[in-house]
Phi, psi and omega in degrees: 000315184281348188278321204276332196287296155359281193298312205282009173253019201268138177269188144284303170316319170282334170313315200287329197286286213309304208268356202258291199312318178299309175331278188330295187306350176273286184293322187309283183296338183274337175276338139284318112355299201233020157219148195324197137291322166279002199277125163284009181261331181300105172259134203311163172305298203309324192257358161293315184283000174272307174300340154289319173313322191289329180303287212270351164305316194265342155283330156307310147341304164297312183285354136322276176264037151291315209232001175270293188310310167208027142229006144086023184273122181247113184268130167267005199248017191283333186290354168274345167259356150296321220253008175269301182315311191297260124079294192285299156322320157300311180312300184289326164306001164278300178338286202294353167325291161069238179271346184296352160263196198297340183246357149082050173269091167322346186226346195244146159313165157284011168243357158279359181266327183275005150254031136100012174297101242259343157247163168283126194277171205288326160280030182224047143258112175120311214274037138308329186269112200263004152305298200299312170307319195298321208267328156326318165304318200238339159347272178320310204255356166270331170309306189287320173302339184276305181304338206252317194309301213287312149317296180290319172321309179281350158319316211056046190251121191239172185017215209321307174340307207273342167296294188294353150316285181314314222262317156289032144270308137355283179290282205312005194271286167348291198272000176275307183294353185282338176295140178275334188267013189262002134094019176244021186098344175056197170002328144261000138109193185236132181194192199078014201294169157224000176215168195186090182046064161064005194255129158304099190335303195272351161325147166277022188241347182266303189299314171323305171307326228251292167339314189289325191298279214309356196269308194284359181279286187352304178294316178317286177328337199274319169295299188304351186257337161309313176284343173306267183285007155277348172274188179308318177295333184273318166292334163304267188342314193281317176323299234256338167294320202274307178209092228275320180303313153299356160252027163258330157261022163287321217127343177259183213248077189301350171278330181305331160302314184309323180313287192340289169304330188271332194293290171346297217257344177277326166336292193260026150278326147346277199325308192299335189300301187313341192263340177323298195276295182276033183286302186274341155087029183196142153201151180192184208268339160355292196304347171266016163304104192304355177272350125017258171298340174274328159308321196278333169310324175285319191275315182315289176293357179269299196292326171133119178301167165042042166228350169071323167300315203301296187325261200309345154294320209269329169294275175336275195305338174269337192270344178256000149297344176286308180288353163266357176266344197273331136019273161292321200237042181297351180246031165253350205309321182271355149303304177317297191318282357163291181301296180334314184284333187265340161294350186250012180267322188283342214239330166213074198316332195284332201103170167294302188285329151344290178291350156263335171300319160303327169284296188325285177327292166336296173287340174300271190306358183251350192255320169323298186278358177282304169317297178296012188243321176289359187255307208281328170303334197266316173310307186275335175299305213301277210311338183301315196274356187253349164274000000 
């Protein structure tokens, strides 16, 4: 039943992405893998592990515009549920550490043994275990989205308002997680992992895997927020965007829809946080930087809002525009980013993929209406041509 419900909203256009990402998770690890160094097809350790980083971008993005796209929720506080997930996920990779750090504590990270912690605190019992971490992941950040959801919905706290919510939910996370004494490393973070179920973190047979997770997670996701908004629930959730007080005196219980959606998508900002840090071998309270969270927005609208493609395109192209311009140009970047949003607000409000989806429709129906006009001509030519 859920594999049918799944297939029956899958488009082409979504088939096709879904079959690029099964590629990617294939070729990608194998031309790292299975070929020299000296090979021009041989892609480097360094850009496997990058190119996984744009993969949980662009899944934080789609989970973005699940409540952006089509419910019209502009959350600025999502980067508090990436860097909660990321969070979760550091923690067991401290766990595994063990004697292997720098003070050869079995049990406490090195940086509670160098602030003098004489025990483990009671929230970092299980995530030795990576079941346990797993569930953690998508918990944490669904539990603090329900709670925070459940409130402000039955509030009726709308637009601009429920943004600058998120976004001080946001800082204070930032500025709570920045304490030496909240038992999460404070200012430097969780970093030094060295294993990940039991594999060496920095092999190139782990990174490669960790690329593969992020590509087939990507997809997963991508059908599933498909299946979503294609459903009967999915024509509410647009309802409730479009004209949300008139789908309130229908009868639905619109925060209970708002929940739903907002409850989903910090899930699968989590997931994206978790695939995040070990790739990149860091998490620390930065990632709750609220201009963060205003980036995934910009990757949404760069791509196109409300198309579930656009947002991963919008990742992708901005963030691999990044690593080349600050490269070249590191103290324009934030100019570039900044120009970029407002050409695309002026010149291309759909986004990219909007907006060729929008030319493509267009030439279809102009192709249509050609076709029917060359049939009622040919209708009318025949009887002309039989006196």
């Amino acid at each position: 039943m859920i594999t049918s419900f799944l297939l029956k909203s899958l488009d082409r256009s979504i088939v096709v992405v879904v079959a690029i990402l099964l590629g990617l998770a294939i070729a990608i690890p194998a031309l790292n893998l299975l070929t020299a160094p000296d090979h021009p097809l041989h892609v480097p350790t360094f850009l496997v592990s990058l190119f996984g980083k744009y993969l949980t971008y662009a899944l934080l993005a789609l989970a973005l515009d699940l409540v952006w796209g089509f419910c019209g929720i502009l959350s600025l506080g999502h980067a508090a549920f990436f860097a909660l997930g990321g969070y979760a996920m550091g923690m067991y990779l401290m766990r595994q550490i063990g004697v292997r750090g720098s003070y050869g504590n079995p049990l406490l990270p090195d940086f509670m043994v160098f602030l003098n912690w004489k025990e483990l605190p009671w929230f970092w019992q299980g995530f030795d275990m990576f079941w346990f971490a797993a569930l953690m992941v998508v918990l944490v950040p669904g539990l603090l989205a329900f709670v925070f959801g459940w409130f402000a919905f039955r509030s009726r706290v709308n637009g601009v308002y429920l943004s600058i919510i998120t976004q001080a939910m946001t800082y204070a996370l930032l500025l709570a997680f920045f304490r030496n004494d909240m038992g999460f490393g404070g200012n430097n973070g969780l970093t030094d992992f060295k294993d990940i179920l039991g594999f060496n973190i920095q092999a190139d047979g782990t990174r490669a895997a960790l690329f593969a997770a992020s590509a087939l997670t990507l997809a997963l996701c991508l059908v599933l927020t498909t299946a979503i908004v294609r459903s009967k629930y999915g024509k509410v959730l647009v309802a409730v965007r479009d004209a949300e007080s008139r789908t309130r005196f229908l009868g639905y219980r619109v925060e209970h829809i708002k929940l739903f959606a907002f409850t989903v998508s910090a899930m699968m900002a989590g997931i994206a946080g978790a695939l995040y840090v070990p790739q990149v071998g860091i998490i620390n309270p930065g990632e709750f930087e609220p201009g963060n969270s205003i980036e995934v927005v910009i990757w949404t609208a760069v791509g196109g809002r409300g198309t579930l493609i656009g947002p991963i395109v919008g990742a992708i192209l901005v963030n691999g525009g990044k690593s080349i311009f600050t490269a070249a140009f590191p103290e324009f970047w934030l100019f570039a980013l900044g120009g970029l949003f407002v050409f695309v607000t002026l010149f291309l409000p759909k986004g990219v993929v909007g907006t060729a989806s929008a030319y493509l429709a267009r030439r279809k129906a102009h192709r249509r209406a050609a076709d029917a006009e060359n049939a009622r001509d040919n209708l009318v030519a025949e009887p002309m041509a039989a006196e």
